[in-house]
N, C-alpha and C positions, 0 to 999 in steps of 0.2 A: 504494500500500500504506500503509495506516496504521499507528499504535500502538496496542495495545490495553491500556488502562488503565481500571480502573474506580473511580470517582468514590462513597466510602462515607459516609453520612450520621452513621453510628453504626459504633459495635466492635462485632462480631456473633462470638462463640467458642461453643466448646460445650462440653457437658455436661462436668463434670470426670469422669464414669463413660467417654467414651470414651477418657480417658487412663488409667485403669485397667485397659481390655480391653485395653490396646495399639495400639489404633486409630488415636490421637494425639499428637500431642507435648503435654508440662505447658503450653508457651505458646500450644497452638491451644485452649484449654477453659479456662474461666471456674475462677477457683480455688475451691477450697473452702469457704475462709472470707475474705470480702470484708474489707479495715478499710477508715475514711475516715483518707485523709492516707496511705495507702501506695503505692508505686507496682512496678508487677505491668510484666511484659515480655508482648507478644503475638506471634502469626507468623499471617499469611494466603497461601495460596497466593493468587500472582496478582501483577498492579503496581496497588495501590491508593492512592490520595489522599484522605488525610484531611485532616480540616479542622484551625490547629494555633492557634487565634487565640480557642477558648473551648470551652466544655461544652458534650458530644453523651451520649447515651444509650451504656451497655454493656449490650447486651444478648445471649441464649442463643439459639443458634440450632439447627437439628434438620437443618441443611440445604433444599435448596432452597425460601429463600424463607420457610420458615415457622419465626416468630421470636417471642419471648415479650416480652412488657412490658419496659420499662426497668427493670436491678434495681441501676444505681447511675450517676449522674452524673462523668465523665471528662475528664479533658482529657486528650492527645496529647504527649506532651512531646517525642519522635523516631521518627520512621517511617524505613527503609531499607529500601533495592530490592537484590537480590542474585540471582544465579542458583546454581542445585545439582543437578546431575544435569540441565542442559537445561530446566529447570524455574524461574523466578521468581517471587519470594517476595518478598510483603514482612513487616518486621520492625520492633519497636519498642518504648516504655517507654508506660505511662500511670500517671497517678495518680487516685485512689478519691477525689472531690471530699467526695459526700453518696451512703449510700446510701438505694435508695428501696424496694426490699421489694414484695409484690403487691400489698399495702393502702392504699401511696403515692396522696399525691393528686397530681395531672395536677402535672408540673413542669417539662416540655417543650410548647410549642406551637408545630409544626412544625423549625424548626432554633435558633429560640429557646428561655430560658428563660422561661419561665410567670411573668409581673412579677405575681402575685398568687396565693395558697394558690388551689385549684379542687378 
């Protein structure tokens, strides 16, 4: 039997409108208003591992899989694994490096940063 842990490249939350249906919690859904140099709490159902050692993309996600552009540069500052209801969760702090908008140019290439404007 294994462990089942998933390995995430990026912060993937969604839409701040599913925490207004009630759908969500304020920390599963991307805030309203992004700043650079703030730092925002997440929660992900699941035991995930994030990377904690530089900048990954935040970005929206709509569920399975299907994710929208990167719309700010992050770093990881604490992840936590916790159970609630039978259920594992993880939880954590990030902060807003640079945000990057739809009209950004490329500033990730692959799990790097893009060493040149593109």
């Amino acid at each position: 039997m294994g462990i089942k842990v998933e390995f995430n490249p990026n912060l993937a939350l969604r839409n701040i409108e599913e925490y207004k249906k009630g759908t969500r919690k304020l920390e599963e859904c991307v805030p309203e208003k992004l700043e650079e140099g703030k730092t925002y709490q997440f929660l992900k159902e699941g035991q995930r591992l994030y990377w904690l050692e530089g900048e990954q993309p935040l970005i929206e996600t709509k569920g399975n899989q299907n994710l929208s552009r990167p719309l700010a540069s992050i770093i990881i500052l604490e992840a936590t694994h916790f159970k609630e209801e039978k259920k594992t969760y993880t939880k954590g702090k990030y902060k807003v490096i640079k945000l990057l908008g739809n009209n950004a140019r490329i500033y990730f290439e692959g799990f790097e940063k893009a060493s040149y404007p593109i």
